[in-house]
C-alpha positions as CSV (number, residue, x, y, z in Angstrom):
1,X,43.4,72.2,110.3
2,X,47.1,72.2,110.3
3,X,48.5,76.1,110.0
4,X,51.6,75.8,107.8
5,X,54.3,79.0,108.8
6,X,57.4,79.6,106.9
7,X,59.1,83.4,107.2
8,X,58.9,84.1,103.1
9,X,57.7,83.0,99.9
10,X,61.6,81.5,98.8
11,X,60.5,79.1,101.5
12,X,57.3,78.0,100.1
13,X,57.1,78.0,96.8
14,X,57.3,74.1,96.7
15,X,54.6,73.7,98.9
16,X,52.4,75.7,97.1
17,X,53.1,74.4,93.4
18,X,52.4,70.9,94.6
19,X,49.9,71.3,97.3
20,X,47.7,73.8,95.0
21,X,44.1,73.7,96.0
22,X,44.6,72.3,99.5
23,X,45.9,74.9,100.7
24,X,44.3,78.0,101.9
25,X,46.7,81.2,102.0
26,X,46.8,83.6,104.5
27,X,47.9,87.2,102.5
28,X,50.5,90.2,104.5
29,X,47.8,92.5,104.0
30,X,44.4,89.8,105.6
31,X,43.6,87.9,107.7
32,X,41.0,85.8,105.4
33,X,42.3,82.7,103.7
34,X,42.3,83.0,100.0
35,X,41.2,79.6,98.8
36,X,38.6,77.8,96.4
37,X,37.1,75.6,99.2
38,X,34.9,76.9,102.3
39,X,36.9,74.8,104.6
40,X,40.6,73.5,103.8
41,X,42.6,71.3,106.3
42,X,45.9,72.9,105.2
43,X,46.7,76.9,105.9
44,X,49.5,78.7,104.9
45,X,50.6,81.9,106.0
46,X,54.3,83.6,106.0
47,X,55.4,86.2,108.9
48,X,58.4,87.6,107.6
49,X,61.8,87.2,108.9
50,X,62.9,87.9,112.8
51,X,61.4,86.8,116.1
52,X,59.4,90.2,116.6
53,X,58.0,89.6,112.5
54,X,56.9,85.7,114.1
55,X,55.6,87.0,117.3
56,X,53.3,89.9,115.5
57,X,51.8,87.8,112.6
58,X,51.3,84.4,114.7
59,X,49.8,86.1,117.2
60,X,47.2,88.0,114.9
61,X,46.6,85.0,113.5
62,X,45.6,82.7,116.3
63,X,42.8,85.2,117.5
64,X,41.1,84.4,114.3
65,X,42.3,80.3,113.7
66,X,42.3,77.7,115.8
67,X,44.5,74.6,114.4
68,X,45.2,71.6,115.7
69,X,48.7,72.4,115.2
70,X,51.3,74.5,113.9
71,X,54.1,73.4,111.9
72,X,57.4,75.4,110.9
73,X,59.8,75.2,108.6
74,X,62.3,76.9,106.1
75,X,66.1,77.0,105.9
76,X,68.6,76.8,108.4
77,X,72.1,76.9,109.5
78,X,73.9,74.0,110.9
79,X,76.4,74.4,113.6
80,X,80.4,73.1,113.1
81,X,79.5,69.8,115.1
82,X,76.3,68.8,114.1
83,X,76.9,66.2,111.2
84,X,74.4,67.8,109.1
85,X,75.0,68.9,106.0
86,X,73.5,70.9,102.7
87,X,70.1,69.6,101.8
88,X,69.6,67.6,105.0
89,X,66.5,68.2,106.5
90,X,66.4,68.7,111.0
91,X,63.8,68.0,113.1
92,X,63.8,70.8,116.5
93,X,63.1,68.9,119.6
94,X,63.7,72.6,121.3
95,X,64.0,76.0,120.9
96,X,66.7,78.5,122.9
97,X,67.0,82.1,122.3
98,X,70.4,82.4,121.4
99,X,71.7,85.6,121.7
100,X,68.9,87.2,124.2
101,X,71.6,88.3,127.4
102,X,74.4,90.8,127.7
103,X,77.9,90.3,126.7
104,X,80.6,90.8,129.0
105,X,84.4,91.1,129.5
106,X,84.0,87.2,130.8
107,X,81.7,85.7,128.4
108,X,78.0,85.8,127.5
109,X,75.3,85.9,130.1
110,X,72.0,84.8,129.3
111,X,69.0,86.8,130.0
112,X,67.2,84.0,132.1
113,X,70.2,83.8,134.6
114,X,69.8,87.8,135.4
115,X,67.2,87.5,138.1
116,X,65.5,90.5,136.6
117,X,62.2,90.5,139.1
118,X,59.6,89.1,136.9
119,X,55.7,89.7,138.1
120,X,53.6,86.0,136.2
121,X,50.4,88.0,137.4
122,X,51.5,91.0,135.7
123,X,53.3,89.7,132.6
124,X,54.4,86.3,130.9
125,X,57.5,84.8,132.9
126,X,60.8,85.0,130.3
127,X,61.7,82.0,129.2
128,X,65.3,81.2,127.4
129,X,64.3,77.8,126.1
130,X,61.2,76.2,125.3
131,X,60.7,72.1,124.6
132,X,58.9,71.7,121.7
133,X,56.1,68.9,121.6
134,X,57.4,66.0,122.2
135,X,53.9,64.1,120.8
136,X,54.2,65.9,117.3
137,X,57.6,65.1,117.2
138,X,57.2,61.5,117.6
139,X,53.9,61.6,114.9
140,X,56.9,63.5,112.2
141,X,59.7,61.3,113.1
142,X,57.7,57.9,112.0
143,X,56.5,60.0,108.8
144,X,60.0,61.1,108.0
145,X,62.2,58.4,108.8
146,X,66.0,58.7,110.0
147,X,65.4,62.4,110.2
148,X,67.8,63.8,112.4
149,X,66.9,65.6,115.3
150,X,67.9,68.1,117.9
151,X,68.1,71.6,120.1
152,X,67.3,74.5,117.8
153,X,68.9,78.3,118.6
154,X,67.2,81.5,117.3
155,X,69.3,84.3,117.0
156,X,68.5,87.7,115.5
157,X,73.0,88.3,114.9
158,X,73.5,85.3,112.7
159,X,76.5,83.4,113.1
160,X,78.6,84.6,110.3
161,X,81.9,84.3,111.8
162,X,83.5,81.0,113.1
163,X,83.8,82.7,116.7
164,X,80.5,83.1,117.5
165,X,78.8,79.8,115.9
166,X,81.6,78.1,117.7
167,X,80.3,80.1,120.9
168,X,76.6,79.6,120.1
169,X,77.3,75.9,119.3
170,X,79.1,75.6,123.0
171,X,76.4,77.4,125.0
172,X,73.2,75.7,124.0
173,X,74.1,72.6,122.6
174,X,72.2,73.7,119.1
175,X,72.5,71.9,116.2
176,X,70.4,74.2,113.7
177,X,70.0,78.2,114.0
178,X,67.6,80.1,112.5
179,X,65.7,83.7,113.6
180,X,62.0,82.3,113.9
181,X,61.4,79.4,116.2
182,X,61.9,80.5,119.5
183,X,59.2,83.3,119.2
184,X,57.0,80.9,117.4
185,X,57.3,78.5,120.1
186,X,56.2,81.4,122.9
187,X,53.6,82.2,121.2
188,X,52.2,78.6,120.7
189,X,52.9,78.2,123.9
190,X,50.6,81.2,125.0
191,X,47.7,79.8,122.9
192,X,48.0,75.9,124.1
193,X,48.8,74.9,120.9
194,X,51.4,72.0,120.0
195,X,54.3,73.2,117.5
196,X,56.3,71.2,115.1
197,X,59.8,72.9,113.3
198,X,61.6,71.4,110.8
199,X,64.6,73.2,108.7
200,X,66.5,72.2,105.7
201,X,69.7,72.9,106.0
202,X,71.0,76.0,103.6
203,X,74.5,76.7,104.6
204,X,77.0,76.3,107.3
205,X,77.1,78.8,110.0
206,X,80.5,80.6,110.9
207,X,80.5,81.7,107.0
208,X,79.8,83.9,104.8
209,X,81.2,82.4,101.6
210,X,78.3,81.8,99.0
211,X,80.5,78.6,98.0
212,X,79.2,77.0,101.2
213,X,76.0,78.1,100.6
214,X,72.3,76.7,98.8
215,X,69.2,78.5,99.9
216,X,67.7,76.7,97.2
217,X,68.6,73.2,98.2
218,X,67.3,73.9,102.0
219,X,64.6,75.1,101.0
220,X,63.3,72.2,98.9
221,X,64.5,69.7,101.3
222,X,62.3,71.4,104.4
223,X,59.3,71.1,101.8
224,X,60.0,68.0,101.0
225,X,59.4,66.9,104.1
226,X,56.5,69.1,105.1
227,X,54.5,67.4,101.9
228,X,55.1,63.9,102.9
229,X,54.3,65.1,106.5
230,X,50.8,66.5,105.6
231,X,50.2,63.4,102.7
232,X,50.7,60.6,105.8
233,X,49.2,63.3,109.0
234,X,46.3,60.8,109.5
Protein backbone atom coordinates (compact mmCIF):
# COMPACT_ATOMS: atom_id res chain seq x y z
CA UNK A 1 0.00 0.00 0.00
CA UNK A 2 1.19 3.38 -0.92
CA UNK A 3 -0.51 6.26 1.50
CA UNK A 4 -1.07 9.24 -0.79
CA UNK A 5 -0.98 12.81 1.55
CA UNK A 6 -1.75 16.10 0.11
CA UNK A 7 -2.82 19.18 2.77
CA UNK A 8 -6.52 19.76 1.05
CA UNK A 9 -8.91 18.68 -1.44
CA UNK A 10 -7.77 21.70 -4.19
CA UNK A 11 -4.80 19.46 -4.21
CA UNK A 12 -6.43 16.32 -5.08
CA UNK A 13 -9.13 16.55 -6.96
CA UNK A 14 -7.19 15.14 -10.05
CA UNK A 15 -6.15 12.30 -8.44
CA UNK A 16 -9.30 11.35 -7.36
CA UNK A 17 -11.41 11.89 -10.68
CA UNK A 18 -8.95 9.79 -12.50
CA UNK A 19 -7.75 7.25 -9.99
CA UNK A 20 -11.64 6.56 -8.82
CA UNK A 21 -11.98 3.17 -7.44
CA UNK A 22 -8.28 2.57 -6.56
CA UNK A 23 -8.24 4.69 -4.20
CA UNK A 24 -9.32 4.23 -0.64
CA UNK A 25 -10.07 7.68 1.22
CA UNK A 26 -9.22 8.42 4.49
CA UNK A 27 -12.18 11.08 5.81
CA UNK A 28 -11.31 14.37 8.68
CA UNK A 29 -13.74 12.92 10.81
CA UNK A 30 -12.21 8.60 10.52
CA UNK A 31 -9.87 6.82 10.47
CA UNK A 32 -11.50 3.89 8.16
CA UNK A 33 -10.87 4.07 4.48
CA UNK A 34 -13.97 4.69 2.56
CA UNK A 35 -13.63 2.48 -0.54
CA UNK A 36 -15.48 -0.29 -2.60
CA UNK A 37 -12.72 -2.93 -2.29
CA UNK A 38 -11.53 -4.76 1.08
CA UNK A 39 -8.05 -4.09 0.25
CA UNK A 40 -6.74 -1.13 -2.13
CA UNK A 41 -3.03 -0.57 -2.87
CA UNK A 42 -3.63 3.30 -3.09
CA UNK A 43 -4.73 5.47 0.20
CA UNK A 44 -5.56 8.91 0.27
CA UNK A 45 -5.92 11.03 3.12
CA UNK A 46 -5.46 15.04 3.44
CA UNK A 47 -4.14 16.73 6.92
CA UNK A 48 -4.86 20.10 6.45
CA UNK A 49 -2.43 22.91 6.04
CA UNK A 50 0.62 23.71 8.58
CA UNK A 51 3.34 21.45 10.05
CA UNK A 52 1.36 20.91 13.45
CA UNK A 53 -2.02 19.93 10.98
CA UNK A 54 0.75 17.17 9.20
CA UNK A 55 2.28 16.10 12.37
CA UNK A 56 -1.39 15.39 14.10
CA UNK A 57 -3.10 13.55 11.21
CA UNK A 58 0.04 11.48 9.92
CA UNK A 59 0.71 10.43 13.13
CA UNK A 60 -2.90 9.17 13.86
CA UNK A 61 -2.82 7.57 10.87
CA UNK A 62 0.29 5.39 11.09
CA UNK A 63 -0.94 3.72 14.29
CA UNK A 64 -3.65 2.32 12.34
CA UNK A 65 -1.73 1.79 8.48
CA UNK A 66 1.24 0.51 7.70
CA UNK A 67 2.43 1.44 3.94
CA UNK A 68 5.20 0.70 2.27
CA UNK A 69 5.62 4.27 1.67
CA UNK A 70 4.38 7.65 1.85
CA UNK A 71 4.23 9.98 -0.81
CA UNK A 72 3.61 13.95 -0.76
CA UNK A 73 2.57 16.35 -2.83
CA UNK A 74 0.56 19.57 -3.66
CA UNK A 75 1.60 23.13 -4.63
CA UNK A 76 4.61 24.94 -3.96
CA UNK A 77 6.63 28.08 -4.16
CA UNK A 78 9.72 28.40 -6.05
CA UNK A 79 12.48 30.43 -4.72
CA UNK A 80 14.09 33.62 -7.03
CA UNK A 81 17.07 31.26 -8.17
CA UNK A 82 15.74 28.06 -8.77
CA UNK A 83 14.84 28.00 -12.58
CA UNK A 84 11.55 26.55 -12.01
CA UNK A 85 8.76 27.98 -13.09
CA UNK A 86 4.61 27.81 -13.09
CA UNK A 87 3.39 24.31 -13.74
CA UNK A 88 6.75 22.73 -13.29
CA UNK A 89 6.60 19.89 -11.18
CA UNK A 90 9.96 19.45 -8.19
CA UNK A 91 11.12 16.49 -6.78
CA UNK A 92 12.44 17.16 -2.61
CA UNK A 93 15.63 15.41 -2.12
CA UNK A 94 15.37 17.21 1.56
CA UNK A 95 13.50 18.89 3.90
CA UNK A 96 14.67 22.07 6.31
CA UNK A 97 12.51 23.85 8.67
CA UNK A 98 12.81 27.16 7.51
CA UNK A 99 11.85 29.63 9.81
CA UNK A 100 12.15 27.35 13.25
CA UNK A 101 15.00 29.79 15.27
CA UNK A 102 14.92 33.29 16.60
CA UNK A 103 15.63 36.44 14.77
CA UNK A 104 18.05 38.81 15.79
CA UNK A 105 19.56 42.26 15.35
CA UNK A 106 22.43 40.21 13.30
CA UNK A 107 20.54 37.84 11.27
CA UNK A 108 18.51 34.63 11.77
CA UNK A 109 19.65 31.87 14.10
CA UNK A 110 18.41 28.54 13.62
CA UNK A 111 16.98 26.51 16.30
CA UNK A 112 19.49 23.49 15.82
CA UNK A 113 22.56 25.81 16.42
CA UNK A 114 21.08 26.96 19.95
CA UNK A 115 22.51 24.09 21.98
CA UNK A 116 19.31 23.92 23.88
CA UNK A 117 20.14 20.58 26.13
CA UNK A 118 18.17 17.98 24.49
CA UNK A 119 17.53 14.56 26.64
CA UNK A 120 17.20 11.39 23.13
CA UNK A 121 16.12 9.13 26.21
CA UNK A 122 13.69 11.57 27.27
CA UNK A 123 12.39 13.10 24.01
CA UNK A 124 13.06 12.96 20.10
CA UNK A 125 16.45 14.89 19.36
CA UNK A 126 15.39 18.29 17.11
CA UNK A 127 16.30 18.06 13.97
CA UNK A 128 16.48 21.25 11.34
CA UNK A 129 16.79 19.18 8.28
CA UNK A 130 15.94 15.83 7.29
CA UNK A 131 17.23 13.83 3.85
CA UNK A 132 14.53 12.45 2.28
CA UNK A 133 14.94 8.75 0.87
CA UNK A 134 17.27 8.75 -1.42
CA UNK A 135 15.96 4.91 -2.78
CA UNK A 136 12.33 6.44 -3.48
CA UNK A 137 13.76 9.20 -5.03
CA UNK A 138 15.82 7.39 -7.45
CA UNK A 139 12.46 4.78 -8.19
CA UNK A 140 10.35 8.61 -9.00
CA UNK A 141 13.13 10.13 -10.88
CA UNK A 142 13.27 7.12 -13.59
CA UNK A 143 9.27 7.31 -13.61
CA UNK A 144 9.18 10.97 -14.09
CA UNK A 145 11.92 11.86 -16.27
CA UNK A 146 13.99 15.21 -16.32
CA UNK A 147 12.10 16.14 -13.20
CA UNK A 148 13.99 18.59 -11.44
CA UNK A 149 15.15 18.09 -8.15
CA UNK A 150 16.32 19.69 -4.93
CA UNK A 151 16.37 20.95 -0.95
CA UNK A 152 12.81 21.69 0.11
CA UNK A 153 12.07 24.50 3.08
CA UNK A 154 8.88 24.45 5.24
CA UNK A 155 8.00 27.50 6.65
CA UNK A 156 4.80 28.34 8.63
CA UNK A 157 5.50 32.75 7.54
CA UNK A 158 5.38 32.25 3.81
CA UNK A 159 7.68 34.21 1.91
CA UNK A 160 5.52 36.98 0.61
CA UNK A 161 7.97 39.63 0.43
CA UNK A 162 11.21 39.59 -1.73
CA UNK A 163 13.33 40.12 1.58
CA UNK A 164 12.64 37.10 3.24
CA UNK A 165 12.43 34.44 0.14
CA UNK A 166 15.73 36.12 -0.82
CA UNK A 167 16.83 35.30 2.92
CA UNK A 168 15.22 31.83 2.98
CA UNK A 169 16.65 31.17 -0.48
CA UNK A 170 20.35 32.13 1.04
CA UNK A 171 20.16 30.19 4.19
CA UNK A 172 19.09 26.68 3.18
CA UNK A 173 19.87 26.47 -0.25
CA UNK A 174 15.87 25.63 -1.06
CA UNK A 175 14.55 25.55 -4.22
CA UNK A 176 10.67 24.90 -3.28
CA UNK A 177 8.85 26.11 0.06
CA UNK A 178 5.89 24.91 1.25
CA UNK A 179 4.31 24.46 5.08
CA UNK A 180 4.03 20.47 5.20
CA UNK A 181 7.12 18.52 4.45
CA UNK A 182 9.36 18.96 7.09
CA UNK A 183 6.88 17.63 9.71
CA UNK A 184 5.87 14.87 7.37
CA UNK A 185 9.30 13.92 7.09
CA UNK A 186 9.73 13.70 11.18
CA UNK A 187 7.10 11.80 11.45
CA UNK A 188 8.06 9.26 8.81
CA UNK A 189 11.07 9.22 10.17
CA UNK A 190 9.65 8.27 13.69
CA UNK A 191 7.68 5.28 12.12
CA UNK A 192 10.69 3.91 9.71
CA UNK A 193 8.93 4.66 6.90
CA UNK A 194 10.52 5.98 3.51
CA UNK A 195 8.86 9.45 2.22
CA UNK A 196 8.65 10.74 -1.24
CA UNK A 197 7.44 14.81 -1.86
CA UNK A 198 6.84 16.18 -4.91
CA UNK A 199 5.30 19.93 -5.53
CA UNK A 200 3.99 21.66 -8.55
CA UNK A 201 5.01 24.78 -8.64
CA UNK A 202 1.97 27.44 -8.01
CA UNK A 203 3.51 30.87 -7.77
CA UNK A 204 6.78 32.51 -7.12
CA UNK A 205 7.71 33.28 -3.67
CA UNK A 206 8.63 36.95 -2.57
CA UNK A 207 4.94 37.98 -4.01
CA UNK A 208 1.86 38.43 -3.41
CA UNK A 209 0.52 39.61 -6.84
CA UNK A 210 -2.21 37.04 -8.08
CA UNK A 211 -0.67 37.84 -11.66
CA UNK A 212 2.23 35.64 -10.73
CA UNK A 213 0.15 33.23 -9.40
CA UNK A 214 -1.84 29.55 -10.57
CA UNK A 215 -2.82 27.30 -7.79
CA UNK A 216 -4.64 25.63 -10.39
CA UNK A 217 -1.76 24.92 -12.67
CA UNK A 218 0.50 23.54 -9.60
CA UNK A 219 -1.87 21.63 -8.56
CA UNK A 220 -2.53 19.62 -11.73
CA UNK A 221 1.12 19.40 -12.55
CA UNK A 222 1.94 17.67 -8.86
CA UNK A 223 -0.92 15.16 -9.86
CA UNK A 224 0.17 14.62 -12.91
CA UNK A 225 3.00 13.31 -11.79
CA UNK A 226 1.76 11.40 -8.82
CA UNK A 227 -0.58 9.27 -11.46
CA UNK A 228 2.09 8.30 -13.67
CA UNK A 229 4.19 7.59 -10.47
CA UNK A 230 1.54 5.07 -9.04
CA UNK A 231 0.57 3.75 -12.94
CA UNK A 232 4.61 2.68 -13.43
CA UNK A 233 5.34 1.90 -9.10
CA UNK A 234 6.02 -1.80 -9.98
Amino acid sequence: MLLLLAAVPLETTLIRTVLGERLGLITSTSLTRQNHYAEVPLLLAHTGIGPINMAMQLGRILTCYKPEAVILFGCGGAYPQSGLALGDCVLATSETLGDTGIATDSGFIPLDQLKIPQDPVLVPQFRQNYTLSQPLLERASGILRDTPKGPFVTVSTCSGHPFLSEQLEARTGGVCENMEGAAAAQVCEQFHLPLLELRGISNPTGTRDPQQWDICKGTAAAQNAVIKLVDNWS
